[in-house]
N, C-alpha and C positions, 0 to 999 in steps of 0.2 A: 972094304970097297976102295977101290981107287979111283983116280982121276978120270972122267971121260976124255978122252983122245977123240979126235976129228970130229968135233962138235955134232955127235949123235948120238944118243941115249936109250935105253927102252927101261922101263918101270910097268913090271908086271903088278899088277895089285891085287895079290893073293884075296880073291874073292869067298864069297860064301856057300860057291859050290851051286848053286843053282845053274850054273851054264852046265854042267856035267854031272849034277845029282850026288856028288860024293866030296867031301871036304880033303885036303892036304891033311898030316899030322901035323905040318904048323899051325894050322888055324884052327886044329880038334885042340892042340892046348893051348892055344892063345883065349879059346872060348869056351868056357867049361859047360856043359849040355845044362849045369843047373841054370844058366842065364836065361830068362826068354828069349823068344827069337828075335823079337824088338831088339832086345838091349843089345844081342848078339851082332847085328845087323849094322848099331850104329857103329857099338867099337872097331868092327869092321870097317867102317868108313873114316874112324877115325884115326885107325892103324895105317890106311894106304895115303892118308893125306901126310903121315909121318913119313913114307918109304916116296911121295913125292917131294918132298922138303927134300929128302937129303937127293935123290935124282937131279933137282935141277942143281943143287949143292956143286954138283959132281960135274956139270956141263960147263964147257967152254961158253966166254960170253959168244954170243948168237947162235950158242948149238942147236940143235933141233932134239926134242923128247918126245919120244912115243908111250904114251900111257894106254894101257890094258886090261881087261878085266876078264875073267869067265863068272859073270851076273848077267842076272838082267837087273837087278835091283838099281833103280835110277841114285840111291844116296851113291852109290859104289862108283857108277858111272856118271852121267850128265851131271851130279852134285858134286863132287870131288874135281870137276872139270872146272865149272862155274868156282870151287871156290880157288882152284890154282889162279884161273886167268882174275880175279879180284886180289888174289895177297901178292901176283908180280906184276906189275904195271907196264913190263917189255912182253911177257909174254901172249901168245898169236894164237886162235885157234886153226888150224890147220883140215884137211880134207880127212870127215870120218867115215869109217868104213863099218857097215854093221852087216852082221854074218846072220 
């Protein structure tokens, strides 16, 4: 990964498939089917707050990041929001768009 250029970002947060009913092979091996779906669900959340750490890593100071998800699962989405805008104290929430 390299540097974000023109202070704008996107951080796709490979979800749990519930927006499209079928999982990536990153996250069929990141999560092995013997996990519950609980347990699977949190690492899930707490894999994409990893892929946002390094996102805003990546941003020029004031850039702008777009974070993403195909869930409905609120830990993946509204929880992983909440807990970005608590651990950086600059960052904004911005206008959300729900499909």
């Amino acid at each position: 990964m390299g540097r974000c250029r023109g202070g704008c970002g996107v951080c796709w947060g490979e979800g749990n498939g519930a927006g499209f009913g079928s999982r990536s092979p990153a996250t069929t091996t990141l999560l092995p089917k013997r996990l519950s779906l609980c347990v699977q669900l949190r690492a899930l959340a707490a894999y994409q707050r990893a892929l946002l750490h390094t996102a805003v890593a990546l941003l020029d100071a004031g850039g702008t990041l777009v974070y993403c998800t195909c869930t409905v699962n609120p830990d993946e989405n509204e929880g992983n929001v909440a807990w970005a805008l608590d651990r950086w104290a600059k960052a904004r929430l911005g206008t959300t768009v729900r499909s």
